[in-house]
C-alpha positions in Angstrom: 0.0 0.0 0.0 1.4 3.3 -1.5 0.8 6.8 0.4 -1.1 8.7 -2.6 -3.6 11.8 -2.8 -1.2 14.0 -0.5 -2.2 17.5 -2.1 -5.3 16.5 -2.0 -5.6 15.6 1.3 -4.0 19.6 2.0 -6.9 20.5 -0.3 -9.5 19.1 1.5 -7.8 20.1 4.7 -7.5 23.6 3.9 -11.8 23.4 2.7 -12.1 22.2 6.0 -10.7 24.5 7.7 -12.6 27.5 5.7 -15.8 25.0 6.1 -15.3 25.1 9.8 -14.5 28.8 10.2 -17.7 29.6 8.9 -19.6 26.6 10.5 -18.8 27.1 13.9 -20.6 30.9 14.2 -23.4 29.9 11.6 -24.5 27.1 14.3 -23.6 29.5 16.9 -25.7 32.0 15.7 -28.6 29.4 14.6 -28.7 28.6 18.3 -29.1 31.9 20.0 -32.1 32.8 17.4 -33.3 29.2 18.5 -33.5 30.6 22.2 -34.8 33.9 21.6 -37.9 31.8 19.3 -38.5 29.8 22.4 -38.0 32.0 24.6 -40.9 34.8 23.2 -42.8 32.0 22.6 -43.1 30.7 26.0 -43.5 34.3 27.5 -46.4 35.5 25.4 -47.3 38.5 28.1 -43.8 39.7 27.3 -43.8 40.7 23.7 -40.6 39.4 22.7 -40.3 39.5 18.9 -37.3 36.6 18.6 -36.0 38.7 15.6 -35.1 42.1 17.7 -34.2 40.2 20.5 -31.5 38.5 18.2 -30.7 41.4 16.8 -29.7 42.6 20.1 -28.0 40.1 20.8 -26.1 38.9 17.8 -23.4 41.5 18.0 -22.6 41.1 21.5 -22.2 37.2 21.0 -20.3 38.0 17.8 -17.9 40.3 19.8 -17.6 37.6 22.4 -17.1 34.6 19.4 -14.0 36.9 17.6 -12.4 37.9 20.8 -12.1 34.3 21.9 -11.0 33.1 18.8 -8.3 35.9 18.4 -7.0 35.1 21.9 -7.4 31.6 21.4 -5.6 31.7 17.8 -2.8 34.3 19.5 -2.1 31.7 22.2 -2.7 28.1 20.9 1.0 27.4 21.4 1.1 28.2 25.2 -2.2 26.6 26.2 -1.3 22.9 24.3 2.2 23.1 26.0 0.4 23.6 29.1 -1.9 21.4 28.7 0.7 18.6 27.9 3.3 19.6 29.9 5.7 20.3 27.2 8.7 22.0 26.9 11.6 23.6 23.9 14.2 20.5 23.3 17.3 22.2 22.4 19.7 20.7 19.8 22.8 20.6 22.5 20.6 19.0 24.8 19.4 15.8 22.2 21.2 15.8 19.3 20.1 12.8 18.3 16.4 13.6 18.1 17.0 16.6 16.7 19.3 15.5 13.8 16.2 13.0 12.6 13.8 15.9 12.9 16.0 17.9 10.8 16.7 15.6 7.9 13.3 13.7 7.7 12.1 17.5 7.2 14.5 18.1 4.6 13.4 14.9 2.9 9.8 16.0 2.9 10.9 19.6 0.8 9.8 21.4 4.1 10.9 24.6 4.1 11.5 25.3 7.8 12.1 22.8 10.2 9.4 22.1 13.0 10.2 23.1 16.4 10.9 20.5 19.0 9.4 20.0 22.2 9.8 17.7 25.2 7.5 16.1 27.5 8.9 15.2 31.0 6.8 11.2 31.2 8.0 8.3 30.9 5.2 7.2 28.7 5.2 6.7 25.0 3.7 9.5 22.9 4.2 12.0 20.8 2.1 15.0 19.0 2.3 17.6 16.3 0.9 20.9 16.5 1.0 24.7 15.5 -1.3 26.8 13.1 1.7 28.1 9.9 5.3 27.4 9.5 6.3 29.7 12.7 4.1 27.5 14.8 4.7 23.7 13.6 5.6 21.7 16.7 6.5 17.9 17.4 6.1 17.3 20.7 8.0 13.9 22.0 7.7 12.4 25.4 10.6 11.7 27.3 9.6 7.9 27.2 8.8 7.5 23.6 12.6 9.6 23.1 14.7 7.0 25.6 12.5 3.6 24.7 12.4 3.6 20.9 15.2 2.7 18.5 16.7 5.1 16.1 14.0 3.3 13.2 11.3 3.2 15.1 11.4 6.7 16.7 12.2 8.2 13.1 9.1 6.6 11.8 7.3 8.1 14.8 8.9 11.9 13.9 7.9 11.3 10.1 4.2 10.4 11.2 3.7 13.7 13.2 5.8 15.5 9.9 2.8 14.1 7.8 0.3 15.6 10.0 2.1 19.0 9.5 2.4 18.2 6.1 -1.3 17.5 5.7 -2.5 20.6 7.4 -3.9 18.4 10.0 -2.8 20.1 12.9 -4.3 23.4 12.1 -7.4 22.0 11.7 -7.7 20.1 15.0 -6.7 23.8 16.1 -9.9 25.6 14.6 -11.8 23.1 15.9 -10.4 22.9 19.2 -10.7 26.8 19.5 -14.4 26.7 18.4 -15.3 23.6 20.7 -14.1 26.0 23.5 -16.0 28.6 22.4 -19.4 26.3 23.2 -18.4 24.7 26.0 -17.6 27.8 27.5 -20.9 30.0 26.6 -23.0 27.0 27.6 -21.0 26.4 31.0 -21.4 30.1 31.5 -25.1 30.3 30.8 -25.6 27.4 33.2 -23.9 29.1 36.1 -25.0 32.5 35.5 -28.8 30.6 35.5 -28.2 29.2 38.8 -26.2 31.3 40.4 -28.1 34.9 40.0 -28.8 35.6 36.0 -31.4 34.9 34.0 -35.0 35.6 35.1 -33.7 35.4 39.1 -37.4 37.2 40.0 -40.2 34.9 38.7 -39.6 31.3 38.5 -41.6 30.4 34.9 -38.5 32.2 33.7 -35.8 31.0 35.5 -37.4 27.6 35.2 -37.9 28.2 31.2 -34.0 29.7 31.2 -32.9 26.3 32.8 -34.9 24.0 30.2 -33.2 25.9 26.9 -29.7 26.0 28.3 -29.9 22.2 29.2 -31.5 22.0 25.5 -28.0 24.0 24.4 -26.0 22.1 26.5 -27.3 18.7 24.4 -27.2 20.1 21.3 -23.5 21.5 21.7 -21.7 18.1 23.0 -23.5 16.8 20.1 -22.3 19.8 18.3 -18.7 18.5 19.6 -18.7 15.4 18.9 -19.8 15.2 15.4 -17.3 18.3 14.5 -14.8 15.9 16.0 -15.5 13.3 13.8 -15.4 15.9 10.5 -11.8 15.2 11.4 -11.9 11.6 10.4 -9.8 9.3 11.9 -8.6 8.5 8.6 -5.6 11.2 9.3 -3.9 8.7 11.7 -3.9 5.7 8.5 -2.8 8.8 6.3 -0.5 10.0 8.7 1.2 6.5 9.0 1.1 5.9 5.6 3.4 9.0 4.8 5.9 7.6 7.6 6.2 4.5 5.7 7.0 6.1 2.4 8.9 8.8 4.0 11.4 6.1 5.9 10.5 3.2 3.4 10.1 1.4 7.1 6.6 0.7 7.6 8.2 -2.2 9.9 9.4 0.5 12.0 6.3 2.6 12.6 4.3 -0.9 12.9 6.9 -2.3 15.9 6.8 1.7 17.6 3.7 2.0 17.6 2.9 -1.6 19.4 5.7 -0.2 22.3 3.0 3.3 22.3 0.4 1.0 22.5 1.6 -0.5 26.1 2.1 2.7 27.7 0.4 5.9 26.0 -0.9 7.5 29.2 0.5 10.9 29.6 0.0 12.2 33.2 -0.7 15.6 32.3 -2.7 15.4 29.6 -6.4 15.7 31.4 -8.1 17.4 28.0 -10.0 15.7 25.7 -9.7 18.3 22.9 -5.5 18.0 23.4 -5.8 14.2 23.6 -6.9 13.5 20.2 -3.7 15.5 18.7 -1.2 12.4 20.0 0.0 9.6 17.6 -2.7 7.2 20.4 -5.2 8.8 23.0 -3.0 9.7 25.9 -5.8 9.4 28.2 -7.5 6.1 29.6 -9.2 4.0 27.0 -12.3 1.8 28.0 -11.7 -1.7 26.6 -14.3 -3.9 25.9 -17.0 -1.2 25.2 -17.8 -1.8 21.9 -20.4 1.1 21.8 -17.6 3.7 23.0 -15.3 2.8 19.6 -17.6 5.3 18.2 -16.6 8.5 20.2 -13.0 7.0 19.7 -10.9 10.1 19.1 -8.3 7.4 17.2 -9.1 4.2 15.5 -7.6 1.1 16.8 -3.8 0.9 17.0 -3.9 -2.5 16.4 -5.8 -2.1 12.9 -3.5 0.2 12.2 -0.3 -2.0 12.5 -2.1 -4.7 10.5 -2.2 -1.9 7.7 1.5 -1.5 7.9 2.6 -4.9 8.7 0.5 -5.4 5.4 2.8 -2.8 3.1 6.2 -4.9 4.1 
């Protein structure tokens, strides 16, 4: 099995991208005109007309949707190192790892070599991140660095390379930053209910309030997790399949990624969003369940060495 369709896998990565930019404040915006609708419709005696009411609304929320983004897009790099723990790996400190980032990125006709960070576990994983050329980042463990052989933890650096490569990364960025958005409004709807906001004086509207948001609150981890699935778990077969023709050692990747498989858990990694950027789900995997394969954030590592066990 040959890695093909590469620029057009960045094609359809970079639509995506566009696709979810506009997505994510379309649906957004669809749901606050959904509450002010309910909302005047269930308080007749108020004369609420749902359009002025989102019209009053909408900038305020759009406000809200652009700052977030812009300090979200400003600051990617900081909140995914601290949400992993990770830190800059200098060349005098590992020149080993940073002499097969270097070449393997020359090999791929990148023009600027990714960044290197290190994560202080002695678990086996590694990530790629970062939103343009400035940004790229792979992101190594300190286990994954001292436990796999020069082959094998090539093959894993040439798998996250693909990802950049791909444009994969910056997509799981915009989704991640819009995700955020959602959970945070709804989170912050739900407390400001509770906790003193909407409709604290009569109870048919605090009681009302309380119905829509938990209606929101449905409708965005739905929201989540089907925007989590637009990024198909096809990446990670992609991603491995440019390792093995960017090594020619699909061996390699196949026997590294059965020593990930054993230990993958990294101890500071607590977010979902951040967890589905690693080479395998850093987090604790539910075995057995065959219903929770669906929400799966990577498909199984063990179909995916018997795709590269079957290129050899």
């Amino acid at each position: 099995m040959g890695f093909v369709g590469l620029q057009s896998q960045i094609w359809k990565n970079n639509a995506r991208s566009v696709m979810l930019l506009i997505l994510f404040p379309l649906v957004i915006f669809a749901l606050v005109f959904i509450f002010w609708l309910i909302y005047s419709a269930y308080q007749p005696e108020e004369g609420i007309d749902p359009v002025n009411g989102f019209i009053r609304t909408i900038p305020w929320v759009a406000a809200g949707v652009m700052l977030w983004f812009t300090i979200a897009w400003s600051s990617h790099t900081s909140m995914i190192n601290k949400a992993t723990g990770s830190r800059p790996l200098e060349r005098k400190e590992n020149k080993r790892v940073y002499n097969m980032v270097e070449n393997l990125a020359i090999a791929a006709g990148m023009k600027r070599m990714p960044k290197i960070n290190v994560i202080e576990d002695d678990s086996l994983n590694a990530f790629a991140s970062g939103i343009n050329e400035k940004t790229y980042t792979i992101s190594l463990s300190r286990g994954i660095i001292n436990r796999l052989d020069d082959d094998e933890l090539e093959s894993v650096i040439a798998h996250e390379l693909t990802h950049i490569r791909n444009k994969d990364v910056r997509l799981l960025i915009i989704s991640i930053i819009f995700v955020g958005i959602f959970a945070f409004a709804t989170q912050a709807l739900l407390r400001g209910t509770l906790y003193g906001g909407v409709g604290r004086s009569r109870n048919n509207k605090n009681g009302l309030a309380i119905i829509l948001i938990i209606i929101l609150a449905a409708i965005g981890w739905l929201m989540t997790t089907l925007f989590r699935f637009a990024l198909s778990r096809k990446r990670e077969y992609l991603a491995d399949a440019g390792s093995a023709e960017l090594t020619r050692k699909p061996y390699a990747l196949a026997s590294a990624l059965r020593k990930v498989s054993g230990d993958p858990r990294i101890e500071a990694v607590t977010r979902k969003d951040v967890a589905q950027m690693f080479i395998e789900n850093p987090g604790i995997r539910k075995k057995g369940a065959s219903f929770s394969t669906l929400f799966a954030t990577h498909p199984p590592i063990q179909d995916r060495i018997r795709v590269l066990e079957g290129m050899m």
